[in-house]
Residue, then its C-alpha position, 0 to 999 in steps of 0.5 A: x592480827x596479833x603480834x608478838x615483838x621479838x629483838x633481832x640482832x643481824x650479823x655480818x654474816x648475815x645470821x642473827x639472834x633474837x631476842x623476846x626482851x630488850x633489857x635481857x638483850x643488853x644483859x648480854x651486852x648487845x647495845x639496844x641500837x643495835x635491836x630491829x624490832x620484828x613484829x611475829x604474828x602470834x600463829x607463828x610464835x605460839x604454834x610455829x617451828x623454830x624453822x617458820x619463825x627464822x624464816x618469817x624474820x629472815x624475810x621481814x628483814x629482806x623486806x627492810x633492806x636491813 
């Protein structure tokens, strides 16, 4: 299966952010340690709502304990 990694940045509250680029992350002055790589199967990146892709992560990262 082909993936696409994305950058997920988990609040305290339990939202995140992701982000498709490390060094744009960083940019906006997020520290890079800070990043959980996510790796999005390509079906849901390219063709998926923005509704299946927080899903798809919110589980990846329930998955992780993170």
């Amino acid at each position: 299966m082909e993936t696409t990694p994305l950058y997920v940045l988990k609040r305290s509250d339990g939202s995140f952010k992701y982000y498709v680029d490390q060094d744009y992350a960083q940019e906006q002055g997020i520290a890079v340690d800070k990043l959980i790589c996510v790796d999005v199967p390509n079906t849901i990146y390219a063709h998926g709502t923005v509704d299946d892709l927080s899903t798809y992560i919110a589980q990846q990262l329930e998955l992780r304990g993170a």
